[in-house]
N, C-alpha and C positions, 0 to 999 in steps of 0.2 A: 626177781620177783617184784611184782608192781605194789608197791606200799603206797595205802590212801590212806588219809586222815580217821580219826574215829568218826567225825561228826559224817564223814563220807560213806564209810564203812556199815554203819549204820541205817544210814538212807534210802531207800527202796527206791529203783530205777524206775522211770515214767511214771512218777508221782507227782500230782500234780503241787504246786505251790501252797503249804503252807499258809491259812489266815488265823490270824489270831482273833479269837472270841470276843476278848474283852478288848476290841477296838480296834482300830489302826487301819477302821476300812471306810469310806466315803461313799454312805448309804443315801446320798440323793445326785451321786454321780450317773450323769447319760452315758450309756454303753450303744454303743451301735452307730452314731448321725457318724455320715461322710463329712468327709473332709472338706469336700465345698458347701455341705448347709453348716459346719462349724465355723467356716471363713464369714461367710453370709446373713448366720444371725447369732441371737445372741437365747441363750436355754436356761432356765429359770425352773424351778419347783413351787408350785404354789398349793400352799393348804385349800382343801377346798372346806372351807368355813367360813361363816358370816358374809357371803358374797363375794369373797375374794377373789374367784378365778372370773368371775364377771367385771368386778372392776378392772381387773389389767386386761379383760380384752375390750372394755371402753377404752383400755390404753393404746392397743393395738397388739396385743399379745395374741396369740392363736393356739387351742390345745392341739399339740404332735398326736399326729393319726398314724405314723410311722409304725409298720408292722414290727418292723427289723431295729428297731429301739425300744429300748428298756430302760427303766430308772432303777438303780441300786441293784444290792444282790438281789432282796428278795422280788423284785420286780415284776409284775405279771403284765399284758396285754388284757386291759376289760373293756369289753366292744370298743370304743372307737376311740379311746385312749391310752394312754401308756401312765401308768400310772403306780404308788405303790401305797404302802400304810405311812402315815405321815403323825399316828401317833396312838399307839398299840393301847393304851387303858381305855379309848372314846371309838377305836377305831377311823379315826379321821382318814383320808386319801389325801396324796400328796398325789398334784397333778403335774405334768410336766407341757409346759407352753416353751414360747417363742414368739420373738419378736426380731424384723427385720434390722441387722445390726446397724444401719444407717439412724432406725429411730432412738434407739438403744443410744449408741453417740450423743446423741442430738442430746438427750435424755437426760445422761452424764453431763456434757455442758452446760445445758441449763441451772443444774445443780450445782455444779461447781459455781456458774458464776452469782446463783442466790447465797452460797458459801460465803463468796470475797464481798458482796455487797454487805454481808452482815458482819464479815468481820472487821471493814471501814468503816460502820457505825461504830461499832467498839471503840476500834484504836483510833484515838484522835493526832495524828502528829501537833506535838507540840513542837516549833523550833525554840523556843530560849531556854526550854528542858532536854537534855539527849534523851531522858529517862522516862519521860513523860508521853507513854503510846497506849495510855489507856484510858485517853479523856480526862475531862474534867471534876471534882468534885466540889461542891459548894455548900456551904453549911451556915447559917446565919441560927443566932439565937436573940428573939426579940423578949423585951421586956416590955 
């Protein structure tokens, strides 16, 4: 006799998977881009509020026309975006762009190196202190 577990036993054959309600899902995840526009660029969510999807494509962003992609579960295709609710009391859209991963890079380094530049203003090496990586301070009281 073939003995399966309860939690088996239980379970309905071609069922599909299981999500749970309260969470544990990745609702501004792209479902659909091949594998070479995911090697190739880099896929972003953008509220469309306060000019937003306009500035990043002064960035060089582009909204996905891609029939065959979708953003999140509830996802739908509205004309000539892929798009989904980006925030259910206002109904805001959360649009899905893209930018050439080359710029993307570039993009990340630049910021990374405005990071170190500001974090070398910060820390001052001191050598006659080992302890001393946070500058100077100077305090005079005049009378």
């Amino acid at each position: 006799m073939n003995q399966r577990t309860r939690k088996e036993a239980h379970q309905p054959k071609n069922r599909p998977a299981r999500v749970p309600v309260s969470g544990g899902t990745d609702v501004l995840k792209a479902y659909g881009i091949s594998t070479e526009d995911e090697a190739n660029y880099h896929y972003h969510a953008v509220l469309d509020k306060d000019g937003l999807v306009e500035k990043y494509q002064r960035g060089g962003y582009e909204i996905v026309q891609d029939p065959g992609v979708t953003l999140g579960e509830s996802a739908r295709q509205s004309g000539d975006k892929v798009q989904t609710i980006g925030n259910r009391s206002t109904g805001e859209m959360q649009i899905l762009m893209r930018i050439p991963m080359e710029y993307y890079l570039e993009d990340r380094r630049n910021q990374e190196l405005n990071l170190r530049n500001e974090e070398k203003a910060i820390y001052s090496p001191n050598e006659d202190d080992e302890h001393g990586q946070y500058g100077e301070v100077e305090t005079k009281i005049e009378r």
